[in-house]
C-alpha positions in Angstrom: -1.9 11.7 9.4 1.9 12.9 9.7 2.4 11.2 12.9 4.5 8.3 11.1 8.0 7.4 11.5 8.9 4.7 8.8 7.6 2.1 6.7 9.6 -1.0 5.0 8.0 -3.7 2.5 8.6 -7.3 3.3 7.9 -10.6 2.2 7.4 -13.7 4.4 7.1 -17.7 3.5 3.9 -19.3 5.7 5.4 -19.1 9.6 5.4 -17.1 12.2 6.1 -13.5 11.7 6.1 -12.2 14.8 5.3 -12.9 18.3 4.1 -10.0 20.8 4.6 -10.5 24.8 5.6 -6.8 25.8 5.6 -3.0 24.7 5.9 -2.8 20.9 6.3 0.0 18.2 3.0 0.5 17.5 2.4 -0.2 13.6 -0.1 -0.5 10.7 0.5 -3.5 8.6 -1.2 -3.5 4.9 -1.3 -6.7 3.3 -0.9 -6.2 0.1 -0.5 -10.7 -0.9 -1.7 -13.4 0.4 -3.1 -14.1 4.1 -1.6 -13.1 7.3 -3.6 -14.4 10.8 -3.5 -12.4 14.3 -3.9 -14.9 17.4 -5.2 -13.5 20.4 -6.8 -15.7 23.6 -10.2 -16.7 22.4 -10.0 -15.3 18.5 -8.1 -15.2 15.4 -8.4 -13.3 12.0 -7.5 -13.4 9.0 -6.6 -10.7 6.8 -6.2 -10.5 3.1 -4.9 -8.4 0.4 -6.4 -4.8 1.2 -6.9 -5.4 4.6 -5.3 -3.7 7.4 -3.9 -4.3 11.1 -3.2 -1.8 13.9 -0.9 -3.3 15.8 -1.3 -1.4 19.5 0.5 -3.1 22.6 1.7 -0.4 24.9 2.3 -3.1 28.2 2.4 -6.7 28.2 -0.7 -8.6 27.3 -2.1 -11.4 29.1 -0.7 -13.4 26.9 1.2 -13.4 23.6 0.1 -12.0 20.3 1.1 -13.8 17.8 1.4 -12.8 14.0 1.8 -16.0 11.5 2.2 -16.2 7.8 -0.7 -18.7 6.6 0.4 -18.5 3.2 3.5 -17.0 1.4 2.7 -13.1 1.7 3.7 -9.3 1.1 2.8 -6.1 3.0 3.8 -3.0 4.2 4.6 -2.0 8.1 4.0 1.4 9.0 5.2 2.7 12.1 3.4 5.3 13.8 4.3 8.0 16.2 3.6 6.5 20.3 1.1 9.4 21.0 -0.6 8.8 17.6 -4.5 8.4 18.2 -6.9 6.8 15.1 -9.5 9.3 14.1 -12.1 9.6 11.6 -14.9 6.7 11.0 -14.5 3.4 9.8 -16.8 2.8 7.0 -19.0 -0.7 6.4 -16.8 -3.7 5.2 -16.5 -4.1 1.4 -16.4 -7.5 0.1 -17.1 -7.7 -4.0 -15.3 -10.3 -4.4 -12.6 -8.7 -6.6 -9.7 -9.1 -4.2 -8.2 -11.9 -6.3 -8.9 -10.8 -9.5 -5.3 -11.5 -11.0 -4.1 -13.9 -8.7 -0.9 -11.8 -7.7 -0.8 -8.0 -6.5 -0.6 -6.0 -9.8 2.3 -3.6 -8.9 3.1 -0.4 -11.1 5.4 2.5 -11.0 4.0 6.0 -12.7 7.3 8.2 -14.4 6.8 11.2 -16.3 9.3 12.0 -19.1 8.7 15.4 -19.2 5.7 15.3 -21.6 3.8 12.0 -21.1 3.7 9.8 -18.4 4.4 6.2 -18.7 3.3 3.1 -16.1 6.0 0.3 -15.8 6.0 -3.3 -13.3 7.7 -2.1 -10.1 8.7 -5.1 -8.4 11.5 -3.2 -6.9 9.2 -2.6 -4.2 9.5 -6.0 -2.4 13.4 -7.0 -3.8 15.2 -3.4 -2.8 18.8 -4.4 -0.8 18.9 -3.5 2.7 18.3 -1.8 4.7 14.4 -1.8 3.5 13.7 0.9 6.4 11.9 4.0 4.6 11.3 7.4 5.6 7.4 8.5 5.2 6.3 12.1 5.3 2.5 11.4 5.7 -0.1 8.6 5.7 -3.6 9.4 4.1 -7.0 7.1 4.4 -8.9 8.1 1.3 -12.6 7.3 0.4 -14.0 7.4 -3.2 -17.5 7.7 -4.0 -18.7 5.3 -7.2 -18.6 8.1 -9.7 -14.9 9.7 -9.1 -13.3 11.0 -12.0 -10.5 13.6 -12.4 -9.0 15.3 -15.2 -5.1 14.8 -16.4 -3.0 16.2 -13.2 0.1 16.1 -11.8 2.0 15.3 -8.3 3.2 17.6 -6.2 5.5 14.8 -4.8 6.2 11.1 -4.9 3.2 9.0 -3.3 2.9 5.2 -2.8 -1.0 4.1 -3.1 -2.2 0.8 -2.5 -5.6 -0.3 -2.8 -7.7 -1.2 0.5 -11.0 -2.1 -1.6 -13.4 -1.1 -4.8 -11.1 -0.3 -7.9 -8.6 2.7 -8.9 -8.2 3.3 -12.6 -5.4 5.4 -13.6 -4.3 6.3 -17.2 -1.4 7.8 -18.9 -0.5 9.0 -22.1 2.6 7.0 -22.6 3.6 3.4 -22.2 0.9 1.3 -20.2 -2.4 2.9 -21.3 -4.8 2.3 -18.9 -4.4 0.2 -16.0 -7.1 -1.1 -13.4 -6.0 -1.5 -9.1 -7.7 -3.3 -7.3 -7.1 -4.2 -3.1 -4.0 -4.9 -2.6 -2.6 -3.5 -5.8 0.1 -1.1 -5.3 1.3 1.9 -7.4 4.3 4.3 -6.8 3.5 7.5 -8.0 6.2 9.7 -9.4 4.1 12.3 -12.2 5.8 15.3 -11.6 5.5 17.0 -15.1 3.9 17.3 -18.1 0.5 16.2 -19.4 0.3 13.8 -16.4 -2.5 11.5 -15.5 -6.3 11.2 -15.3 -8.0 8.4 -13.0 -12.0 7.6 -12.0 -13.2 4.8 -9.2 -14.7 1.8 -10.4 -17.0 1.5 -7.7 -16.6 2.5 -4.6 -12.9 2.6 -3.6 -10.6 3.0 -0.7 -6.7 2.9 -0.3 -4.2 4.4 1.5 -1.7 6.9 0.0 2.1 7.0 2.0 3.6 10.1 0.8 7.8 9.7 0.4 10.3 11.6 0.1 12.2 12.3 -3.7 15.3 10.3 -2.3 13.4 6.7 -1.5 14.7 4.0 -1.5 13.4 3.1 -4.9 14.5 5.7 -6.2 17.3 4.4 -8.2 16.5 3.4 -11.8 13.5 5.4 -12.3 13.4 6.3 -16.0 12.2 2.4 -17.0 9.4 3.7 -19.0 9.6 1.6 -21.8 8.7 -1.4 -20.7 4.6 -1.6 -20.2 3.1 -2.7 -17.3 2.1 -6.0 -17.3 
């Protein structure tokens, strides 16, 4: 999907986060911690880490949409191009019971050092200064089947992957070993060189991969590779 305009990371104390009565930039919102409700006349959901909203409200609705924090969360908002249409299939719901596995979103960053790469805590991702507005290139909806596994690659370019459901195991040669994502686990990929990385599904797994440009907004402070991931 390259229909996409920007996306920005926020965090948000229990409240309301927005309320919709009219024509809206039509958006994706990936919750990546803790719960986020959508009230519409006559239902409400709730979503949780890995799950994901299309927010689509060309005209005014009957009556207003309104988007509440129902405990302190994170997520990503992705705006999408107006004459962008969702294709593809929507597989069954997943739910192993894994989502809060580690109580807290387990965020990493992935550097290469020319030889090696090296996984790191990126908790830039939700405390970058303003403006938090980032350019995205693409959007990709990926599907794993149980039995994935890859050999050590590279990137072509700098990726942001966060977990939707199942587990993503990546492993470096460097500082962090081997690490485990799970939904709404986050990692920003940045492996241009060198031996680079190998990862395998633990189960089946979904997640969403936002490609960036080099220049993002993170981009600042890159070489932290020695200090593991937690």
């Amino acid at each position: 999907m390259s229909a996409v305009r920007h996306m920005c990371s926020a965090h948000a104390a229990t409240g309301p986060l927005e309320t919709v009565t009219g024509s809206s930039e039509r958006r994706l919102f990936l919750v990546v911690s803790g719960t986020i409700q959508v009230i519409v006349p006559d239902m409400r959901a709730t979503l949780g880490p890995g799950d994901v909203l299309f927010l689509d409200a060309p005209g005014s609705p009957e009556a207003p949409v309104h988007i509440r924090a129902a405990t302190p969360c994170s997520y990503l908002e992705v705006v999408v191009e107006p004459a962008w249409l969702p294709r593809g299939t929507v597989p069954p719901l997943m739910d192993e019971g894994r989502r809060t596995a580690y109580g807290s979103p387990r965020l990493l960053r992935m550097v290469s050092d020319g030889v090696v790469a090296h996984l790191s805590s990126f908790d830039d991702l939700f405390s970058a200064p303003p403006p938090h507005t980032q350019a995205v290139k693409a959007l990709s909806f990926v599907c794993l089947s149980p039995s994935m596994r890859s050999d050590w690659h590279t990137e072509p370019g700098t990726s942001l992957l966060i977990v939707l459901a199942g587990g993503f195991e990546v492993e470096v040669g460097g500082n962090g070993g081997r690490r485990t994502l799970r939904a709404g686990d986050v990692c920003l990929v940045e492996d241009f060189e060198g031996q680079g990385h190998r990862s395998s599904s633990d189960g089946e797994t979904r997640f969403a991969v936002l490609a960036l440009p080099k220049d993002h907004l993170w981009s600042q402070g890159a070489e932290r590779t020695d200090e593991a991931a937690s």
